[in-house]
N, C-alpha and C positions, 0 to 999 in steps of 0.2 A: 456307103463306105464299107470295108472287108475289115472286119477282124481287128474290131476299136480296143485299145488297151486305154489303161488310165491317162487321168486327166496329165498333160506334158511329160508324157510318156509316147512312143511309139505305139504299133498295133501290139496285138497279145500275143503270144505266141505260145507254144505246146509245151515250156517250163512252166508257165502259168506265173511268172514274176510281174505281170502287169504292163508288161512294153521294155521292150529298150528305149532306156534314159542317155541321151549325150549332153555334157555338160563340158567348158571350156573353164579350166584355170588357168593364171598365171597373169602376165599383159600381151597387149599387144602392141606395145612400141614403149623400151624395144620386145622383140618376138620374142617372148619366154612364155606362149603359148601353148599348153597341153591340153589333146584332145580326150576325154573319157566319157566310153562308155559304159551302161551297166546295163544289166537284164535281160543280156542276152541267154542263150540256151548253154549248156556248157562246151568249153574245149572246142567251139565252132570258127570257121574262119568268119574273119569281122575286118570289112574294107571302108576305110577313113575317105570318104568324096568330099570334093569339094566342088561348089559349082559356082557362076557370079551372077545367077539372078535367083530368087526363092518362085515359084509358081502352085499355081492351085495345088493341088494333090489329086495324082492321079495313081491307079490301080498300077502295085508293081510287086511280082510274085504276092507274098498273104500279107502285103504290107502296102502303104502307100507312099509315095516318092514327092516330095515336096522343095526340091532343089534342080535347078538345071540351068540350060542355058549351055557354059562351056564347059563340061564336066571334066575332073582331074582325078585320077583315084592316088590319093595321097600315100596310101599305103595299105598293105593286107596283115593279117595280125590274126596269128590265135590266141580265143578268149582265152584268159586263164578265169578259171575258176567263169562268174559270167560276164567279166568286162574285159576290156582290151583298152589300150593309151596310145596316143600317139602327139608329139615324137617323145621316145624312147632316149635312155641316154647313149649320145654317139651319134643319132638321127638329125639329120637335115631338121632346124625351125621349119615353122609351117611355110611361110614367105618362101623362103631360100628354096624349098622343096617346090612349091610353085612354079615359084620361076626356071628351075631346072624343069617342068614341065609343058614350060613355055606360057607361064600366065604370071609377069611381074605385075606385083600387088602395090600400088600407086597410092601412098597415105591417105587417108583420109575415105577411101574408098570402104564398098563390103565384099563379103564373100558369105554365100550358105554354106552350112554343112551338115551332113547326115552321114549316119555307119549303115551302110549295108551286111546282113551276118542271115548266116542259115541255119535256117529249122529243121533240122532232119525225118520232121513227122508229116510226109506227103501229104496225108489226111484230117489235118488238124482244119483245116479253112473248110466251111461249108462249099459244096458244089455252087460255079468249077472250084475244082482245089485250086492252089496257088504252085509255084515250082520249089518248092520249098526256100525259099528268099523269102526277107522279113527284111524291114528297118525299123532306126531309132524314129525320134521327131526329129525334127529340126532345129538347127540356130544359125543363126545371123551373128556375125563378129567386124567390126568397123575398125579398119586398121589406119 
């Protein structure tokens, strides 16, 4: 594995914060679901996926990808400061956003998620470098 950050954290990355962290508050039913992440690098763009199956983790830019299947990018977001949220106030719930993506989210069912966000330091990952993309870890949410 590339570029381990802390324990339920993502990989490490060239801020040296120990991974980006995603974590879900709120419920999910009904949908008052908020996505946050932390630990990213700063002022970076930071992209909310959603996928409906979780799978092994494979090599993806200096980080590894542990969500797939039908992938949705729920939304793009610069970090402030090193985290990003989503939804925002005025932002489609995650459901609704979904389903406007063409994936209605059937109760009881899951969905993964991961934040894709970039490292601007090409060189930070030992050879090969990575393309300067990093992600969080993962979660699973049961709606």
């Amino acid at each position: 594995m590339r570029n381990s950050g802390a324990l339920g954290h993502g990989c490490q990355n060239s801020a040296a914060t120990g991974g980006a962290q995603l974590r879900a508050t709120g419920t999910s039913s009904p949908d008052a679901l908020v996505l946050q992440s932390s630990g990213q690098t700063q002022q970076v763009l930071t992209v909310f996926l959603q996928g409906d199956v979780s799978i092994a983790p494979i090599n993806f830019g200096d980080g590894l990808r542990c969500i797939g299947g039908h992938l949705l990018r729920l939304s793009a977001k610069i970090a402030i400061g090193s985290g990003a949220a989503y939804p925002d106030c005025g932002e489609p719930p995650i459901t609704v956003r979904a389903g406007e993506l063409g994936d209605t989210i059937p109760r009881g069912s899951s969905r993964s998620y991961q934040v894709y966000y970039r490292d601007a330091n090409p060189t930070f990952c030992p050879n090969p470098p990575g393309n300067t993309w990093n992600v969080s870890h993962g979660i699973t949410i049961v709606w």
